[in-house]
C-alpha positions as CSV (number, residue, x, y, z in Angstrom):
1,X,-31.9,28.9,14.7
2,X,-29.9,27.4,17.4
3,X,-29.7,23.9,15.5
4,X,-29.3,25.2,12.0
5,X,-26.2,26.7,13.8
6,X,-24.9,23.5,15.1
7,X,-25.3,21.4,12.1
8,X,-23.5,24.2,10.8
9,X,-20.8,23.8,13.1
10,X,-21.2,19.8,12.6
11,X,-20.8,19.9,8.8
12,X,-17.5,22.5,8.7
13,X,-16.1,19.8,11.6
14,X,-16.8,17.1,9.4
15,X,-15.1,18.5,6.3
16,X,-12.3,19.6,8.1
17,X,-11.8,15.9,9.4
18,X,-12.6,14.8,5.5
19,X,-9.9,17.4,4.2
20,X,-7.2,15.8,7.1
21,X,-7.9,12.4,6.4
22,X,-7.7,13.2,2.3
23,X,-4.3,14.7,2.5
24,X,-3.2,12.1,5.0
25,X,-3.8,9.4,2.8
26,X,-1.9,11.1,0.0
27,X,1.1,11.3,1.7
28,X,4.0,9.4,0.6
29,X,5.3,6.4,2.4
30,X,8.3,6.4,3.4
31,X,11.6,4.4,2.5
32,X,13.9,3.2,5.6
33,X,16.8,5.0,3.1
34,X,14.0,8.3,3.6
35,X,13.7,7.3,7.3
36,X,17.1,6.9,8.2
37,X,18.1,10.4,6.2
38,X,16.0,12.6,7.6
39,X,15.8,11.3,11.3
40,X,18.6,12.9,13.7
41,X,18.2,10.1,15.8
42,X,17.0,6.4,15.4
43,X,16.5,4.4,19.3
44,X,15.6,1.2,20.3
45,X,13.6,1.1,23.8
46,X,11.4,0.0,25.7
47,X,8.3,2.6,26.4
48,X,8.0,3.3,30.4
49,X,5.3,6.3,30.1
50,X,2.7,7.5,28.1
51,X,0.5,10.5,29.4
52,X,-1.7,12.8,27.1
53,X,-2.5,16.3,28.3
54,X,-3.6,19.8,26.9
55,X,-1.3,22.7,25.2
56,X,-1.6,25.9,27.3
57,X,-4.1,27.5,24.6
58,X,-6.5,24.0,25.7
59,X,-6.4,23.7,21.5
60,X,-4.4,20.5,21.1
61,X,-4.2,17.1,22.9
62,X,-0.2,16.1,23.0
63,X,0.8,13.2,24.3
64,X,4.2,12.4,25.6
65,X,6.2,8.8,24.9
66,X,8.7,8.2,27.3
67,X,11.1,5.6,25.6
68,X,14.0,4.2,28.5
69,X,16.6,3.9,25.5
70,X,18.5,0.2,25.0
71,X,20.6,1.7,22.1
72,X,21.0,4.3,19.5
73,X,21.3,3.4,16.1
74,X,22.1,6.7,14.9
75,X,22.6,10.2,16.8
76,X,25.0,12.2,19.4
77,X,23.0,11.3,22.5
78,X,24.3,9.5,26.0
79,X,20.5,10.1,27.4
80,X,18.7,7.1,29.7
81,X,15.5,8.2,28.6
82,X,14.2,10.7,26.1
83,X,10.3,12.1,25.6
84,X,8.7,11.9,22.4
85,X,5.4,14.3,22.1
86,X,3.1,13.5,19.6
87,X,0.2,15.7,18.5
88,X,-3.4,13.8,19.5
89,X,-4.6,11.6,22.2
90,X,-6.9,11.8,25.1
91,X,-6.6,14.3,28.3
92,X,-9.9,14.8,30.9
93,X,-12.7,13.6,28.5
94,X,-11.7,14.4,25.6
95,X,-10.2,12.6,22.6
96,X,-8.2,13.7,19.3
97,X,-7.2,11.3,16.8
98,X,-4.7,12.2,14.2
99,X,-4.6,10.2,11.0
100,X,-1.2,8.6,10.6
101,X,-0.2,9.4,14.0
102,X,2.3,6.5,15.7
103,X,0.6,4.9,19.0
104,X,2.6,3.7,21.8
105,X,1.4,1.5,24.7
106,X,3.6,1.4,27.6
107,X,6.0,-2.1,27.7
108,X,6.1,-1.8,24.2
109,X,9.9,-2.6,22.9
110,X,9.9,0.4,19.6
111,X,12.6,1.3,16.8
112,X,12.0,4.7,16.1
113,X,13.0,7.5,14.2
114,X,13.1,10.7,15.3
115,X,13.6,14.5,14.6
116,X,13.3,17.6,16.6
117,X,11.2,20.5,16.5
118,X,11.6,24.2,16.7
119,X,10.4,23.8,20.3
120,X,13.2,21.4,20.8
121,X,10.6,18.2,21.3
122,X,11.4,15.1,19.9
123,X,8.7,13.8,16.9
124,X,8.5,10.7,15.4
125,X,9.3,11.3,11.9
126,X,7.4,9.9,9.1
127,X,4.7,9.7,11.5
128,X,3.1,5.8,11.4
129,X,5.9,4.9,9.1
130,X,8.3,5.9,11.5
131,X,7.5,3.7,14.5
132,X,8.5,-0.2,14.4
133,X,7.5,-2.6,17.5
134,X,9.3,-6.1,18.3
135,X,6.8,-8.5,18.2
136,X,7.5,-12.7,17.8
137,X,11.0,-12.5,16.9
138,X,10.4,-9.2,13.9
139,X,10.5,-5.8,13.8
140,X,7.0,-4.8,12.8
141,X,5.8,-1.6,10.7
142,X,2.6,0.1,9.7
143,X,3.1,-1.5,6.5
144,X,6.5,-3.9,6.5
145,X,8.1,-6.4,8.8
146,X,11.6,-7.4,9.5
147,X,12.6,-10.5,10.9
148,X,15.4,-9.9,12.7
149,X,17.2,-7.9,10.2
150,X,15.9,-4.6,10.2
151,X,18.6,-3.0,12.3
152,X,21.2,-4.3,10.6
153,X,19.8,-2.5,7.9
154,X,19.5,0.7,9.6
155,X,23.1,0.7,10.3
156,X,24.3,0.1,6.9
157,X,22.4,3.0,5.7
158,X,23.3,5.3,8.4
159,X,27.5,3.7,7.3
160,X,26.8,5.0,3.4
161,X,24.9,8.0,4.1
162,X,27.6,9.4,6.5
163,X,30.2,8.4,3.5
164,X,27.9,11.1,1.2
């Protein structure tokens, strides 16, 4: 009984994780035009801290970017430093990986676009798509890289879409 109750519990797990991955692959990619719209702030920084803990509940692994800002690209904000969470990561001996979910490794120099939540935390929207990294001279997406002119992209958009 006791192990046709945990490959029970193994198969449920497993289509869960099937059904995440599934709707996570449909989702759309995002345009920089989509990225720069919906993001209420868009920093370049260098990441200082990266530390993954538990919610109070002990139900989901967050982990907590903290980018030391160089310069915002778009966004009403003076601030040194700001704290990205992120939902997944790894805290005591446990690990949760989120499909699309942006990484960050500390040293890392990151364009990102962000938004806040209801809990007034900072998110990286568009998830994977959201997150750029400097690398050899280009700005370097999930799926798209820039040499060099990326943020002189950014800021024409953000010009024409505060015009609208």
């Amino acid at each position: 009984m006791g192990r046709a109750n945990s490959m029970i519990r193994f198969i449920v797990v497993l289509a869960g994780m099937l059904a995440v991955s599934a709707l996570s692959s449909y989702a759309q990619e995002r345009t920089l035009d989509d990225l720069v719209r919906d993001s209420q702030v868009i920093v370049i920084g260098n990441v200082k801290n990266v530390q993954s803990k538990w919610d109070n509940q002990k139900r989901n692994i967050w982990t907590y970017v903290t980018i030391s800002s160089q310069s915002y690209l778009k966004g009403d904000i003076t601030q040194g430093e700001l704290v990205v969470r992120i939902l997944g990561g790894a805290a005591n001996d446990t690990s949760q990986y989120v499909s699309g979910s942006p990484r960050f490794d500390v040293g890392e120099h990151v364009l990102t676009f962000l938004g806040k939540d209801v809990q007034d935390f900072y998110y990286v929207n568009g998830w994977e798509d959201g997150k750029y990294t400097y690398r050899d001279g280009a700005w370097i997406g999930k799926n798209s890289e820039f040499p060099g002119q990326l943020v002189t992209q950014i800021k024409s958009i953000v010009k024409l879409q505060s015009k609208q």
